[in-house]
N, C-alpha and C positions, 0 to 999 in steps of 0.2 A: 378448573383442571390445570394439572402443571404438569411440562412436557417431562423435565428434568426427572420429575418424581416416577411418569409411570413407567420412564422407558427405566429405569432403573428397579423396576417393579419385574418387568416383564425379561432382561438382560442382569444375570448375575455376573459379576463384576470375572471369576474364574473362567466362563464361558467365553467374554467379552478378548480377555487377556489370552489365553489358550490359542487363539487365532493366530497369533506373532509366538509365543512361547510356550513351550512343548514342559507343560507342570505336571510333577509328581506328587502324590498328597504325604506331607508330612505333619501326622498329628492333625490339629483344627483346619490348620491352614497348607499352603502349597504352595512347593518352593521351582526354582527351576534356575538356569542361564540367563545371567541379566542380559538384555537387549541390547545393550545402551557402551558395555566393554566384549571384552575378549577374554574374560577368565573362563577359569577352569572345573573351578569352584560354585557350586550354583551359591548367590545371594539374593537371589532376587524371590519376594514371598507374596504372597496373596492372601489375606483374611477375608475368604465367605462371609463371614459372623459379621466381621465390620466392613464389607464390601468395599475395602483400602488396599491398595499395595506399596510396595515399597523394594525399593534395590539399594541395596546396603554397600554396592559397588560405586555408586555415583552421586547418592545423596538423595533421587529423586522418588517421589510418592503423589498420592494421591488417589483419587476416585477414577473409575471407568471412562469418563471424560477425559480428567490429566491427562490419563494415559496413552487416550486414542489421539489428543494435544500430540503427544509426543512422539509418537509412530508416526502419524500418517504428516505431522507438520501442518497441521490446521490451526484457525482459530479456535474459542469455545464454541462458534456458531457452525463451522461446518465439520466440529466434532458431533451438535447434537442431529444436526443431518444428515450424516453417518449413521449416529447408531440409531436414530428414528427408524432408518430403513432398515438396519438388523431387523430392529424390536416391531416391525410391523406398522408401525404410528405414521398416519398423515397428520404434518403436524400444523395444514392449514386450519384443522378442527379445533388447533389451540390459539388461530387467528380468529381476526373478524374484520370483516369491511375488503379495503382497499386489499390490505396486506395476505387476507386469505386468497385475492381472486390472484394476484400477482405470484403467489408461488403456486397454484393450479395450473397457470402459467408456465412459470417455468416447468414443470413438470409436462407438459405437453410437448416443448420446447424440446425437453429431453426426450422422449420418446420419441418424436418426430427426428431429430440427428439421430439417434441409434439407427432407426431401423434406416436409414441413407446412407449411413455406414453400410449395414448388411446387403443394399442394396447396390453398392460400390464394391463389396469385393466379388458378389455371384459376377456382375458383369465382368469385371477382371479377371474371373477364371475361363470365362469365355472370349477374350480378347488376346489372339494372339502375339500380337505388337506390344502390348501393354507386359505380359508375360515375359517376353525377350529383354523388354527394359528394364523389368526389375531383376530376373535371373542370371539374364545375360550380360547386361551390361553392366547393371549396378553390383553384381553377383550377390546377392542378399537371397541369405537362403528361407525356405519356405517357414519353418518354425518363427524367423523373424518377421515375416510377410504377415504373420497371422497376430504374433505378439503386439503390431502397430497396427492391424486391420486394415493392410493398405490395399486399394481400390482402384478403379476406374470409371470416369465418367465416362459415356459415351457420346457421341459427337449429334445426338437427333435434335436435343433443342428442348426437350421438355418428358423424356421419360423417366426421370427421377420424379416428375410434378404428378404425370396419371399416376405413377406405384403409386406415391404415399394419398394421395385421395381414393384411390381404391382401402386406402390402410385408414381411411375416416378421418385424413388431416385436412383444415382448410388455405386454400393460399392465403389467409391472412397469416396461420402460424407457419405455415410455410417461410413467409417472408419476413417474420419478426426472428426464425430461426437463422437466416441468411442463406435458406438453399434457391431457394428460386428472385428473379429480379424483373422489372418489365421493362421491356421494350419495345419498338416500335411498332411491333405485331403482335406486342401483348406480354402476359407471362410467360416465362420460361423457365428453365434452367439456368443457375449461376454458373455452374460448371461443365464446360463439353468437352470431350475429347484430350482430356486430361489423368494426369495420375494421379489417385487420391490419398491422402496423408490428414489421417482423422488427427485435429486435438480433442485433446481429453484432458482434463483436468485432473486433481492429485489424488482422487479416486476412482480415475478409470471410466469416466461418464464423458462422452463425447458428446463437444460445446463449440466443435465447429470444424471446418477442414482449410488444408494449404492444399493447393492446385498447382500441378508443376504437369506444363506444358507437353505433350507424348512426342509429337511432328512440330521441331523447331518452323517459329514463322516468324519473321523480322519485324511482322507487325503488328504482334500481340505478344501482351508479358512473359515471361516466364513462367514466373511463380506470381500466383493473385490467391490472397487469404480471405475467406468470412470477414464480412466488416462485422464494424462491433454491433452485438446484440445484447440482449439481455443478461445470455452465459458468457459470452467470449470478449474479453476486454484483454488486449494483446500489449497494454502498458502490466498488467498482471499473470499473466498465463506463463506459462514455465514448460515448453515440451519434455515429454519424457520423464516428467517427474513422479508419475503414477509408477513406473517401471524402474527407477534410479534410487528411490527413495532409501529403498534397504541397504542398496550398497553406496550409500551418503552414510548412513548413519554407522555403520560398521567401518568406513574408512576413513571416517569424519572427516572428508572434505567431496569438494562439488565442482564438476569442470562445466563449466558455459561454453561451449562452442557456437558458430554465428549459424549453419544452417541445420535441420531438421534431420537429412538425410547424413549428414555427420553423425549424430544422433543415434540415428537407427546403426549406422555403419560399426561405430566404437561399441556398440551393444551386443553386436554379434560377434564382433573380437574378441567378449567376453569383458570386458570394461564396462561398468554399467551406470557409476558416479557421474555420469556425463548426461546436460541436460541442455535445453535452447531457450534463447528469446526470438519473438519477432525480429529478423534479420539482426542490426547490430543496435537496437535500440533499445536496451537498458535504463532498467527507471530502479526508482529506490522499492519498489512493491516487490519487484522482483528480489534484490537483495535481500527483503525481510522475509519473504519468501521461504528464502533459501536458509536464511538463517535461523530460524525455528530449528534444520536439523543441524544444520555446522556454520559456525562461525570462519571456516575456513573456504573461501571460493578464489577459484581459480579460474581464470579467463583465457581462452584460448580461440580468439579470433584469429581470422584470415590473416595472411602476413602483408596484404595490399592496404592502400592508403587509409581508405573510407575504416575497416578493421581494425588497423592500429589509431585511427582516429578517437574510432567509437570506444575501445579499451582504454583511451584517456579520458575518457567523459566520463567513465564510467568511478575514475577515482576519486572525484569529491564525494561521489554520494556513499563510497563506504565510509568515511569517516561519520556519515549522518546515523548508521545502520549499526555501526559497531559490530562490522565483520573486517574480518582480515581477509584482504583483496589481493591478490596474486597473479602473478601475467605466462602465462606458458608461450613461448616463444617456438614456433614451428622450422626445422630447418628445410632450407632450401627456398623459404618462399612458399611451403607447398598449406595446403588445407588437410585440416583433419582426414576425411575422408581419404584423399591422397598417399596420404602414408599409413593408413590403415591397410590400404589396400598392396603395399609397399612391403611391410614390414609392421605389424599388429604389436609384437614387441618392443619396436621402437618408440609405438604410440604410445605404450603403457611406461617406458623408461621416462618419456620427454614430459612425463605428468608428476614425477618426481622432481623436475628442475625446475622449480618454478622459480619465478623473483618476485618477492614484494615490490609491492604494486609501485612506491616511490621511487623506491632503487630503481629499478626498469626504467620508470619517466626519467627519471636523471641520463640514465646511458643512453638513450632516446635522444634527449636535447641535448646533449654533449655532442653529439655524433654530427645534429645539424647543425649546433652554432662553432664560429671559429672562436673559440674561447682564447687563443691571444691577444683578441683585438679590445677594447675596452666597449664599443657596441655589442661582440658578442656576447659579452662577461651581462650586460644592462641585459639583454634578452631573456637570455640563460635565467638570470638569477630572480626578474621578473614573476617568471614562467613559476618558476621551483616556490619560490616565496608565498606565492599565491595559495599552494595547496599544502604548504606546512602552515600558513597559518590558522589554517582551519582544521589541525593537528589536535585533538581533546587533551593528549598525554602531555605535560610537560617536558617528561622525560626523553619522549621518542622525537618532540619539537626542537630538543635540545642539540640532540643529537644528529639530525638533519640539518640544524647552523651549520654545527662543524663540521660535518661532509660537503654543505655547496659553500663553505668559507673556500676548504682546504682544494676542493674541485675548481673552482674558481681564481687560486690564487689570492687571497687577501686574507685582512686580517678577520677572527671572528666577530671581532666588537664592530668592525664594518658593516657585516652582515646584519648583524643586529640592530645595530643601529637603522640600515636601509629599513626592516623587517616594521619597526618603531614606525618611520617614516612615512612606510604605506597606508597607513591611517587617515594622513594626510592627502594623500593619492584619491584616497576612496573617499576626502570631502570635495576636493575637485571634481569628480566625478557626479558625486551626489548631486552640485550646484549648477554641473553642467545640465543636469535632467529635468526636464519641465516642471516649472513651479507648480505646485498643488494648488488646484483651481481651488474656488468655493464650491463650484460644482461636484470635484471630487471627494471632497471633506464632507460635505451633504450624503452624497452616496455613501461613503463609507458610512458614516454616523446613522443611516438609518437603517443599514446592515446589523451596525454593532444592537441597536437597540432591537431592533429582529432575532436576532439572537438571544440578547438578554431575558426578553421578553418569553421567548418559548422554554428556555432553559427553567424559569423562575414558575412560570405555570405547571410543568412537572413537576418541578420542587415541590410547589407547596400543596398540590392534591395527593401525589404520592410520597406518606412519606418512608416510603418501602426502600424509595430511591434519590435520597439523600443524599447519599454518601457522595454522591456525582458532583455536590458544589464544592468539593473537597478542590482544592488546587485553583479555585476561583477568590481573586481579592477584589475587596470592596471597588477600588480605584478602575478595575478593567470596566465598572458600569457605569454607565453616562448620566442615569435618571435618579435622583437621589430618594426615591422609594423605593426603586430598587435595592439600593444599599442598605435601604434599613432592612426591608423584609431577608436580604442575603444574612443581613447578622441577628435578626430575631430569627430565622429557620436555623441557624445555630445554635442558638441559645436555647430552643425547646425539638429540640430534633424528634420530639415525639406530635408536635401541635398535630390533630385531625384534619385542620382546615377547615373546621364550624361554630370555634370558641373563638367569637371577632372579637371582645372586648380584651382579650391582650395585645391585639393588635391595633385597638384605638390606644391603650395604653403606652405603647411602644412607639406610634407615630407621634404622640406627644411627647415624649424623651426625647425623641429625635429629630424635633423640625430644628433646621436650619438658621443660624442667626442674618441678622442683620444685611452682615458683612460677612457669611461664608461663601457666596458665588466669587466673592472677588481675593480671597486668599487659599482655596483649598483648588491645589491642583488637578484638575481633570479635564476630560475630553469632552467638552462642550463647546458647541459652534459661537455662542458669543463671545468664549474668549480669545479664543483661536482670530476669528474673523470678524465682530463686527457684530451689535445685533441686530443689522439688518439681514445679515444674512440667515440669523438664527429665524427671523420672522418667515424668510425667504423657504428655509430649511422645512419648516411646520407648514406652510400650505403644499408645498410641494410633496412632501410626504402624504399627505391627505387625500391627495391624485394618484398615489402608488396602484399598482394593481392587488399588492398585500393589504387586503383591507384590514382583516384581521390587526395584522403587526402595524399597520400606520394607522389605525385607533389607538391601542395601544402608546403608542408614540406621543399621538398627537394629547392622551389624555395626560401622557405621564408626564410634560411639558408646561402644561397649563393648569392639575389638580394637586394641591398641595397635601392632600389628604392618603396617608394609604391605604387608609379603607377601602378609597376609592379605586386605587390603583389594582387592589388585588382581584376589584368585580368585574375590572377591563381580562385582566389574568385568567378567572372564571370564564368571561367569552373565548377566551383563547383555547382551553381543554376542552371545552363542551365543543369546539368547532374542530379540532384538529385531532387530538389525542382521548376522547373518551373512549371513544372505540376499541382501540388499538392496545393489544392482551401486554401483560406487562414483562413480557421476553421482549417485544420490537419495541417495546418504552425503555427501556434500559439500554438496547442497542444507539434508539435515538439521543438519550439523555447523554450518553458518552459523546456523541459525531455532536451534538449541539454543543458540550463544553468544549471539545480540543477546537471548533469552529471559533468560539466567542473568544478562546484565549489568544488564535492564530488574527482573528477579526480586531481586537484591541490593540495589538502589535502594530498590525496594520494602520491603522485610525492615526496611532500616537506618532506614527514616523510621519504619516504625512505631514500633520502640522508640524514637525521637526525640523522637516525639508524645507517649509515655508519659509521658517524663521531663519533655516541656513543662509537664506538668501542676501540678505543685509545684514549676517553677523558679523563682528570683529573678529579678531582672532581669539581674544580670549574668549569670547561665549560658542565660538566655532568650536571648540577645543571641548567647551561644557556639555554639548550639543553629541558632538559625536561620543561623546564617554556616552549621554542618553540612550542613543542608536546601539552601542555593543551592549549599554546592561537590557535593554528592550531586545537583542536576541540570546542573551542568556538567559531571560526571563522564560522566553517564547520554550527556551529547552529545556527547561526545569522543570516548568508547568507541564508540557507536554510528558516527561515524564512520569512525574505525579498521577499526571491525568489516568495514565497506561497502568501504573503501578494501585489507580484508588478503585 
């Protein structure tokens, strides 16, 4: 069965599209309002026949997936769960084993948070206090009350626990959900006597809730969140982005604000681009997140310390995301919510001022260093240096010289020169950091060959999924069978995986000479370290609890043969991946390559470090050039990886 196929069976591509865009039939096909601009002119077309569309305003096309890609800001995976539940499909029927029972799973999960939802706001409409705070005080009118489904716990200790086991859930899924927790008199309730504020994820499916305190008490939190569970992981969750979505993508940009209830507040001003993270903790998940529908985000923390703290941390990771990072500057001191409530207009004007992200940090550390002093200028320029040189553009790197030259007072080729120099800074650094043990080199190396090893057993049983060694070089593998079988699975990209005798033929072309261990560079512990340690490395690995992967290891080490090495590879599928339908093998084969290529990066710098320790200058110098092409490498591949 393929899920791909029948949910496209069952969901016509017009049907799918008509949801977001309001199509007229012209001729075969039907045309309508592209999504995606502001014209006037429809260009946007849909062909039934070939169940494609296309917008002739923006370039983009594709299948009922693309498209729901692009709408709703998913990946391909939670585009097809999406339209699974259009099209009717449980799509555990298209798993087996582990991975069907874990999305049964989460589907209890989910059903079990709904209906706590529904159970949080009946109590809220019966809780007079709870009512006051959110109409009265927070003035948050009822269509927005309803829009966020916000609620109330009530203060008894465990009657959210009887409803949902009356509703046929068990405290296990209870507590794998995050609603109930135990305590010293057993189960209860997570939540009491609190106001409820569902998250929901970018389709509107609530994956857990924030709890904000009703009767201030000096000796309990504020605000306390669902820790993480299965659905709710708050280094990725994005509030409000189920509800924001549209008016992201119509105004192409995204305002981040730091709390939830900002959120809900700028939404009922009618401003709707505005969306949250967990307090001010931004990660690059989030960024990429957000950047599916605009490259354009805009940051508008609290104007207090920890807020403008967290809006500088937050600017190395866009240069990683390739979005453009903007800082909305609040006057007075005050917070969102504050001046919503102030002046709604003035919210909406001060979302037009924004400052790129660098420029801001610049007027930021100007403000705190005395830049006439020449300590202040060393701070300053530091600071700034640091996050231009992890600048991708040339151009816009360049440009930034000559603003903290000219900010600064000196000359550019100064700057530049410093800029050169921090190279050097950062091998001081490096050398100041604890030598890489043998220990650690061990650990790493039996990771990278963990990796290797699983990545090469999908290779070579499936070869449906191929195409995934794409972006992988011979040199990232440790086991030199593995190397051959990487460039013989290249060379017959159709092999079945039951025709061994080209592959006894290929292990002979390719054994190894003589003297290849001792001139071909790679990540082996003998050379690195010793071959005591390598003998050290092979029993210890044998102790692992990865039996599996340290066979594997331990034969690919010792069998010169790759014959032999592909029947170790054989135990490897039959134990881990036979099962497993080949949608979550493709999922896996991906998160196994960007692993191996992140895991060899890794491997290589440690022995790098090693060697920093008693280098000269001149192999210091050879050494760190190693270290920046090993994270160019790391970006490239990763690329590739995304793009193969």
């Amino acid at each position: 069965m393929d899920a791909v196929e029948d949910i496209k069976t069952r969901l016509s591509i017009e049907d799918v599209v008509s949801e977001y865009v309001q199509l007229k039939r012209s001729g075969r096909n039907y045309k309508g309002l592209s999504p995606f601009s502001n014209e006037k002119t429809p260009s946007f077309m849909v062909s039934p026949e070939k169940q494609i569309w296309h917008d002739f305003s923006s370039g983009k096309g594709g299948d009922a997936f693309s498209f729901v890609m692009e709408m709703e800001g998913l990946d391909f995976k939670g585009a097809l769960e999406l339209l699974a539940r259009k099209a009717g499909l449980d799509l555990s029927q298209y798993r087996s084993g582990h991975s069907a029972d874990r999305s049964k799973l989460k589907e209890r999960l989910y059903s079990a948070l709904d209906q706590a939802a529904k159970f949080y706001q009946v109590q809220f409409s019966k809780n007079s206090n709870a009512l006051d705070y959110v109409f009265k005080k927070r003035k948050f009118t009822k269509e927005v009350a309803l829009a966020f489904r916000l609620g109330y716990a009530p203060n008894t200790g465990d009657a959210l626990m009887k409803f949902l086991k009356k509703q046929g859930f068990s405290e296990e899924e209870m507590k794998k959900a995050g609603l109930i927790t135990h305590r010293y008199r057993g189960a209860g309730d997570m939540f009491r006597g609190r106001i409820m504020v569902p998250l929901m994820d970018a389709q509107g499916r609530v994956i857990g809730f924030t709890a904000r305190l009703l009767v201030d008490d000096p000796d309990a939190p504020k605000y306390i969140n669902t820790p993480q569970t299965l659905l709710y992981d708050k280094g990725r969750h994005v509030f409000g982005l189920h509800l924001a979505k549209e008016a992201i993508r119509l105004s192409k940009f995204a305002v981040v604000v730091e709390g939830n209830l900002d959120v809900i507040a700028s939404h009922q001003a009618g401003i709707k681009q505005v969306v949250a993270t967990a307090g001010t903790a931004m990660t690059e998940s989030h960024l990429k997140t957000l950047g599916r529908l605009t490259t354009d985000i805009r940051i508008a923390f609290d104007q207090d310390k920890a807020g403008q703290a967290a809006a500088e941390r937050t600017i190395p990771l866009a240069s990683k995301t390739d979005v453009s990072l903007s800082i909305i500057t609040i006057p007075d001191g005050k917070d969102p919510d504050d001046l919503i409530k102030k002046d709604p207009k003035l919210w909406e004007k001060i979302l037009g001022q924004n400052q790129y992200a660098l420029d801001w940090l610049i007027e930021r550390h100007a403000v705190n260093e005395n830049l006439s002093t020449a300590e202040g200028k060393r701070r300053f320029s530091d600071t700034l240096l640091a996050v231009v040189r992890q600048l991708k553009d040339s151009v816009e790197q360049d440009h930034y010289l000559q603003k903290l030259a000219e900010r600064v007072g000196v000359s550019e080729e100064a700057m530049r020169t410093k800029l050169r120099e921090s190279s050097t800074n950062n091998q001081s650094r490096l050398k100041q950091k604890k030598t890489a043990s043998p220990q650690q080199a061990e650990k790493a190396l039996v990771e990278l060959n963990k990796l290797q090893d699983h990545l090469l057993a999908i290779m070579f049983y499936k070869p449906s999924l191929r195409t995934f060694i794409q972006g992988i070089d011979k040199q990232m593998l440790p086991v030199e069978q593995a190397r051959t079988l990487l460039e013989f699975l290249r060379n017959n990209p159709d092999f079945n995986g039951k025709n061994l005798s080209k592959l006894k033929t290929a292990a002979q072309n390719t054994q190894p000479s003589a003297t290849h261990g001792e001139t071909e560079q790679r990540i082996e512990p003998h050379i690195e370290y010793g071959e005591g340690v390598a003998e050290d490395t092979t029993q210890r690995s044998a102790d692992s609890d990865a039996r599996v992967s340290s066979s594997a290891r331990q034969q690919g080490d010792t069998l010169r043969g790759l014959e032999e090495y592909v029947k170790i590879l054989g135990l490897q599928y039959e134990t881990l991946y036979q099962d497993i339908d080949e949608l979550e093998l493709e999922y896996e084969a991906r998160r196994l390559r960007t692993r191996l290529i992140e895991q060899y990066v890794r491997t290589k710098k440690l022995s790098l470090t090693k060697e920093l320790e008693n280098a000269n200058e001149t192999r210091t110098k050879q050494l760190l050039e190693e270290v920046r092409e090993l994270d160019a490498l790391l970006m490239d591949k990763q690329k590739e990886a995304m793009n193969g």
